[in-house]
C-alpha positions in Angstrom: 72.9 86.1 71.1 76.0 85.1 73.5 75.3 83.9 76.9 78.4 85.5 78.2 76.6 87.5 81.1 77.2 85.1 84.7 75.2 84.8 86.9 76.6 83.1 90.1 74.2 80.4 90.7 75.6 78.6 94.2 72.6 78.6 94.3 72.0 81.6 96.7 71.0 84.5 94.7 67.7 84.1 95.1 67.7 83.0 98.7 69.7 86.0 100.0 67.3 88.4 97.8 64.2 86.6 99.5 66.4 87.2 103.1 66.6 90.6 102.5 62.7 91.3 101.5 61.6 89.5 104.2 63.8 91.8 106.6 62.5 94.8 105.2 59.0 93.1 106.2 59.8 91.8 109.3 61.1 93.2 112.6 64.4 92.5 112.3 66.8 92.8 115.7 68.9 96.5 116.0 71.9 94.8 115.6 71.0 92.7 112.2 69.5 96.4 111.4 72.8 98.0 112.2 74.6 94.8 109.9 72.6 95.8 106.8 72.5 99.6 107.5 76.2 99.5 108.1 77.4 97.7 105.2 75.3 100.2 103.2 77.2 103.2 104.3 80.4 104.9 103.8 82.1 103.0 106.5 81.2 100.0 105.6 81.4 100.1 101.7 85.3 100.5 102.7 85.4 98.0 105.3 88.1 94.9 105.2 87.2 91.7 105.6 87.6 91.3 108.9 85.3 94.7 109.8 82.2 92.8 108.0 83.5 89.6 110.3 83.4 91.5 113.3 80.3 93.5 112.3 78.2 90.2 111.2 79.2 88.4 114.4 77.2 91.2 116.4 74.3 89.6 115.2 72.7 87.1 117.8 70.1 86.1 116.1 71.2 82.7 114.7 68.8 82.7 111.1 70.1 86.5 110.7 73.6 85.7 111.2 73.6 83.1 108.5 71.8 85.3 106.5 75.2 88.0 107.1 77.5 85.5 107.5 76.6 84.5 103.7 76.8 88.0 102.7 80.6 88.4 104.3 81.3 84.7 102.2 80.2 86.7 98.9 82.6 89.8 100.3 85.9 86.7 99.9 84.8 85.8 96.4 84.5 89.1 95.1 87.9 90.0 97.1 89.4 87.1 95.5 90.5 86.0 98.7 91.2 82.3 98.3 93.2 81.8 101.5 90.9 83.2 103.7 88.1 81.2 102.3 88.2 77.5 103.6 88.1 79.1 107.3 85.3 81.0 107.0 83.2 78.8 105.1 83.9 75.7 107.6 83.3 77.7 110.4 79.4 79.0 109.0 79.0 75.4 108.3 79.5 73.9 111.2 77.6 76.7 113.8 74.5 76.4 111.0 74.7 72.5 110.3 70.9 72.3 110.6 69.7 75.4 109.0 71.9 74.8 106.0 70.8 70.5 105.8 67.2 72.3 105.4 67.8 74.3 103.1 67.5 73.1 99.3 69.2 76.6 98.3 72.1 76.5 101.2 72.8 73.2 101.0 74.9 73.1 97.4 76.7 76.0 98.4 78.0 74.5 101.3 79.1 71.4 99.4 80.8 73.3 97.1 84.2 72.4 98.6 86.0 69.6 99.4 88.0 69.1 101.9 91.2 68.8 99.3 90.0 71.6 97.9 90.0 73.8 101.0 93.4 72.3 101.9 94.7 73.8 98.1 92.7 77.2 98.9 94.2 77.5 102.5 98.0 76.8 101.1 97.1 79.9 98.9 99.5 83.1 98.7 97.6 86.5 99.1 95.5 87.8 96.3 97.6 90.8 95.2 97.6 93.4 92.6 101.0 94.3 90.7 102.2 96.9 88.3 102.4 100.3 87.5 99.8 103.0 87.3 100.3 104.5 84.6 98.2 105.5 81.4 98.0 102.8 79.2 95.9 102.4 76.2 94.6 98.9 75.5 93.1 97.9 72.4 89.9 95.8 72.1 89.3 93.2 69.5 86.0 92.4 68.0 86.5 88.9 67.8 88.6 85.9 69.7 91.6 85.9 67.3 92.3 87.3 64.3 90.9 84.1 62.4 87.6 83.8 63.7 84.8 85.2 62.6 81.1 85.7 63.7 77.9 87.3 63.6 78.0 88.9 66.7 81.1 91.4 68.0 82.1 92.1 71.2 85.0 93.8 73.1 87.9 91.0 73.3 90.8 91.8 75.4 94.4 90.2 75.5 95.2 89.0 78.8 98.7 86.8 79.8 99.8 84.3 81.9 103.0 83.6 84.1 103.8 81.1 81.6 103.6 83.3 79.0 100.3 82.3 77.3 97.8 84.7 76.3 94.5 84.5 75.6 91.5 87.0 74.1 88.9 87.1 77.0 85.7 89.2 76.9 85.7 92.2 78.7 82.4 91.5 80.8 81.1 93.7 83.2 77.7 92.1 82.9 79.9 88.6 84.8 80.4 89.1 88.4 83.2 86.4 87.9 86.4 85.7 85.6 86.0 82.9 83.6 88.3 80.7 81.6 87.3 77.6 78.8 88.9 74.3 79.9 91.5 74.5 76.8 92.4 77.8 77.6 93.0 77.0 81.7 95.4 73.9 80.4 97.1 76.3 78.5 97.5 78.8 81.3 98.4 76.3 83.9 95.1 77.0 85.7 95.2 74.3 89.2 91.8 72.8 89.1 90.7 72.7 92.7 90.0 68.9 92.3 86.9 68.1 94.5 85.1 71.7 94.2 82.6 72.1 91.7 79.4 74.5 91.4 76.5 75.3 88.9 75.5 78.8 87.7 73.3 80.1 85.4 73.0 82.9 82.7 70.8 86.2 82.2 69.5 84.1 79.1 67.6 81.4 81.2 70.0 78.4 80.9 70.3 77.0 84.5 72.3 74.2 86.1 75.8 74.8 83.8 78.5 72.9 85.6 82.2 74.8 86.2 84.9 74.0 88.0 87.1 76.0 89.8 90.8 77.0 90.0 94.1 78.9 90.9 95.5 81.3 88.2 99.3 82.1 89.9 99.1 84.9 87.7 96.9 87.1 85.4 98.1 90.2 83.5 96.2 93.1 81.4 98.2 95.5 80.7 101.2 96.1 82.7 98.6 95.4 85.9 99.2 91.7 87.0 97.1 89.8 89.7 98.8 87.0 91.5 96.6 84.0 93.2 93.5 84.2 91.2 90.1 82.0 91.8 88.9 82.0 88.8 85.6 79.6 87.4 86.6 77.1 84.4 83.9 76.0 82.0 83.5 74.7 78.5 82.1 78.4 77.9 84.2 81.0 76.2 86.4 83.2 78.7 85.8 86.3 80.8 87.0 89.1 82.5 84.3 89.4 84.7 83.6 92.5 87.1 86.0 90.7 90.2 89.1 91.7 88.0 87.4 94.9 85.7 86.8 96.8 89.0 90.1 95.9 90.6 92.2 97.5 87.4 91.6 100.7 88.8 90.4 103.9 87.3 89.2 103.0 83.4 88.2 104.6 80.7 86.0 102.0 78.5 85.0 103.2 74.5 83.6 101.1 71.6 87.9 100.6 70.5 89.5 100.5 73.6 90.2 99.8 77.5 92.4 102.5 79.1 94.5 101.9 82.3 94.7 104.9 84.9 93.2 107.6 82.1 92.6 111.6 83.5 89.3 111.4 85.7 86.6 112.5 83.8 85.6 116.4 83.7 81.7 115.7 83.2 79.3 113.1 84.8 76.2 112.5 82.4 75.2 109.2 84.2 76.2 108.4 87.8 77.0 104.6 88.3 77.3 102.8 91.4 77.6 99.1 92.2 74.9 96.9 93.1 76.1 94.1 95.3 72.1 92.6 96.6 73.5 88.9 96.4 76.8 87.3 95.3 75.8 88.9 92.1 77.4 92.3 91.7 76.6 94.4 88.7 77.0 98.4 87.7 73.8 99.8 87.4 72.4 103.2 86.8 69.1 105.0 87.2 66.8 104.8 83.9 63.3 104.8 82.7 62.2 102.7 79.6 58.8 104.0 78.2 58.4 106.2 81.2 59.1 103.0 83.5 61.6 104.0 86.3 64.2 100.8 86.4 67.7 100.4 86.6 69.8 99.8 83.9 73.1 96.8 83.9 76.0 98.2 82.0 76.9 94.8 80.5 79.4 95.3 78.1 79.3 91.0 77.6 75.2 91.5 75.9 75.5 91.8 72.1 72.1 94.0 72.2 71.9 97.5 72.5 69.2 97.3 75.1 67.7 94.1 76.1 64.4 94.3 78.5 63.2 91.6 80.8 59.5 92.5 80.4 57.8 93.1 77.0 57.6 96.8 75.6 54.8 98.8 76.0 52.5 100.5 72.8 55.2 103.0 72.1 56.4 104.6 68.9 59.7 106.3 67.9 57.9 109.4 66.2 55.5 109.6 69.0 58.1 108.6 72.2 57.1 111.0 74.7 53.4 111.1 73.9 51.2 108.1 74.4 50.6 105.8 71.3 51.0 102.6 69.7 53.9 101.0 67.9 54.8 98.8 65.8 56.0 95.2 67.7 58.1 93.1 65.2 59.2 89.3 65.8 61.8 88.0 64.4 61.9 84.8 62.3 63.2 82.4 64.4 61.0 83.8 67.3 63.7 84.0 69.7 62.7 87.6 70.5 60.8 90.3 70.0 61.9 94.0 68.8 59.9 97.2 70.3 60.4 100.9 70.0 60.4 103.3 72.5 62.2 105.4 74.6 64.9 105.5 77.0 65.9 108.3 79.7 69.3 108.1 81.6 69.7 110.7 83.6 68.9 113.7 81.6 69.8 112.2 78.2 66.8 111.0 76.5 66.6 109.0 73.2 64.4 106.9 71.0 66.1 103.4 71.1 64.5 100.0 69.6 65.0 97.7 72.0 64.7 93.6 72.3 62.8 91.2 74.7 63.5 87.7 75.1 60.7 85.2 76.5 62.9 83.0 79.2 65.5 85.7 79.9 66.4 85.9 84.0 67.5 89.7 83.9 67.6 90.3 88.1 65.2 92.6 89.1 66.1 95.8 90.5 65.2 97.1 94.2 63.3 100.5 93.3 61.4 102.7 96.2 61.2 99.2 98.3 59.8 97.5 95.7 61.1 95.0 92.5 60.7 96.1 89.1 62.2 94.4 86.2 65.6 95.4 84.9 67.2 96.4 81.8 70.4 95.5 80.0 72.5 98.1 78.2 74.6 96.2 76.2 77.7 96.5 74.0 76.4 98.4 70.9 75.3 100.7 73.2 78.9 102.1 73.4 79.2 103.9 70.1 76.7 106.3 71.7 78.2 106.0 75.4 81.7 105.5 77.1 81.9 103.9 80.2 84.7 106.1 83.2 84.9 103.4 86.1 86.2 104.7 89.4 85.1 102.2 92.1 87.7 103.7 94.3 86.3 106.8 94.4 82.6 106.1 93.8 82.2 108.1 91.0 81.8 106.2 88.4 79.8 107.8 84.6 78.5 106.8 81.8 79.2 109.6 78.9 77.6 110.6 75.5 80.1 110.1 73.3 
């Protein structure tokens, strides 16, 4: 399996997750309330930056404004805002010097950047989006290039350069963040930011990876071209992570291809919406695996059909919606283990074998106030589904095909 699904390490995610628990636990002020509450509705899903700026610094309560003023941060990266970045981030560092020194998860974030760095990001043109909208059809390519071949397929997408390089890049909506192999950022003219470096690690339990990060002047799929990209360089393969998927506009996503600006949809079998608990933002939908309510990742980056993060339960195919046992195979190498049982999404119900690997980090999901493990749909789910993003318009499906 391909450990192409990111996971933003800075290492926050767990930090901001364990903040927001121990709000829900805790009397919190009204106005860090009213933060949380607010970014949660319609108002604030739409706000700009500089609404969550002013929003966050009604907060008085100085552990609680850290703990917003680390959720607006996350808002820059996602918003590929470079330029606005070294600002913001100077200015949380400095009022929370102490708080931040004391904390072992706060602490690497806020070293992340040198001050050359932030002198690079601040000298940074807008992040911008370019082209035309209309309906373009984009083939996807099971492997990197034509030559390669490999046990495993997944959906490979060309993307382009300003200098005229292109590049196949997983399409990933399982990776919060683009990413680009070192050969391939040389290639592209990628500028390494050169005193900013962070670690991240995957859903499949590898921790501490070391990336870079850099300035793409300019990014194309399609006829859609994004100028001043922070993008993450690594010696992994690259990515078109969800930062750049869900800023394409409207898309139509099937087992062949990636279409630009399609029709909207004329049936909803699946509602979608975007999770954004920490820095990491996924698409998640409502499901229940072997009558276990959860929420389900579309991660189009996972090789599986359906990975779980907890081992199955004594289900069978023949006998899915009835209680019984069933037959639990291991594979050779022991890497995982294969169950049967059943999935529900929304109506659709369907008898799915489905794999759990010991070690994997899938991020839990919040459910009724309370954590419950998460699943992965991954891409070989999508000769039975197609995937209609609309993040603009919140209403976003996952079809039968």
């Amino acid at each position: 399996m391909r450990t192409f699904a990111l996971l933003l390490l800075f290492a926050l995610a767990m930090w901001l997750s364990t903040g927001l628990i121990s709000a829900a636990q805790t009397k919190a002020s009204e106005a860090d309330q009213d933060f949380y509450r607010w970014i949660d509705s319609e108002q604030g899903r739409s706000a700009s930056l500089a609404q969550l700026r002013q929003q966050c610094d009604k907060v008085l309560d100085a552990d609680r404004h850290l703990s917003c003023s680390v959720t607006v941060f996350a808002r820059l990266l996602e918003a590929k805002a470079a330029n606005q970045i070294p600002e913001y981030y100077l200015a949380i560092k400095t009022k929370h010097a102490g708080a931040i020194a004391a904390s072992a998860d706060l602490k690497p974030l806020f070293s992340t950047f040198g001050s050359k760095s932030l002198a690079i990001l601040a000298a940074t043109g807008d992040f911008t989006i370019n082209g035309s909208a209309r309906h373009e059809v984009l083939p996807l390519h099971p492997y990197a290039d034509d030559s390669y071949t490999a046990e495993q397929v997944l959906p490979f997408i060309e993307v382009g350069a300003a200098n005229g390089v292109s590049a196949r890049f997983v399409l990933d909506t399982g990776a919060p963040q683009t990413r680009v192999n070192i050969d391939t950022a040389k290639q592209m003219d990628i500028r390494l930011l050169p005193d900013a470096f962070y670690r991240y690690s995957t859903f499949y339990g590898e921790k501490g990876l070391a990336a870079r990060l850099g300035i793409l002047r300019s990014l194309k799929v399609g006829t859609r071209e994004f100028r001043n990209v922070l993008v993450f360089v690594s010696d992994r393969d690259n990515l078109l992570g969800l930062d750049l998927i869900g800023k394409l506009g409207r898309l139509r996503i099937t087992s062949r291809t990636l279409e630009l600006n399609p029709p909207p949809a004329t049936r909803c079998d699946a509602s979608i919406v975007i999770s954004r608990l920490d820095l990491n933002q996924r698409l998640v939908m409502a499901a229940q695996l072997d009558r276990r309510a959860t929420q389900a990742i579309i991660d189009t980056g996972n090789v599986d059909y359906l990975t779980a993060s907890s081992p199955g339960r004594q289900l069978s195919v023949v006998q899915g919606l009835t209680p019984g046992s069933s037959s639990v195979s291991t594979n050779d190498n022991k890497r995982f283990q294969r169950y049967d049982g059943v999935l529900a999404l929304q109506g659709n119900t369907m008898a799915v074998t489905y794999k759990y690997y010991p070690g994997f980090t899938i991020p839990p999901s919040l459910i009724f106030g309370q954590y419950v493990p998460s699943i992965l749909l991954g891409w070989r789910a999508f000769k039975d589904f197609e995937l209609n993003l609309d993040l603009d318009s919140g209403r976003s499906c996952l079809n039968k095909v």
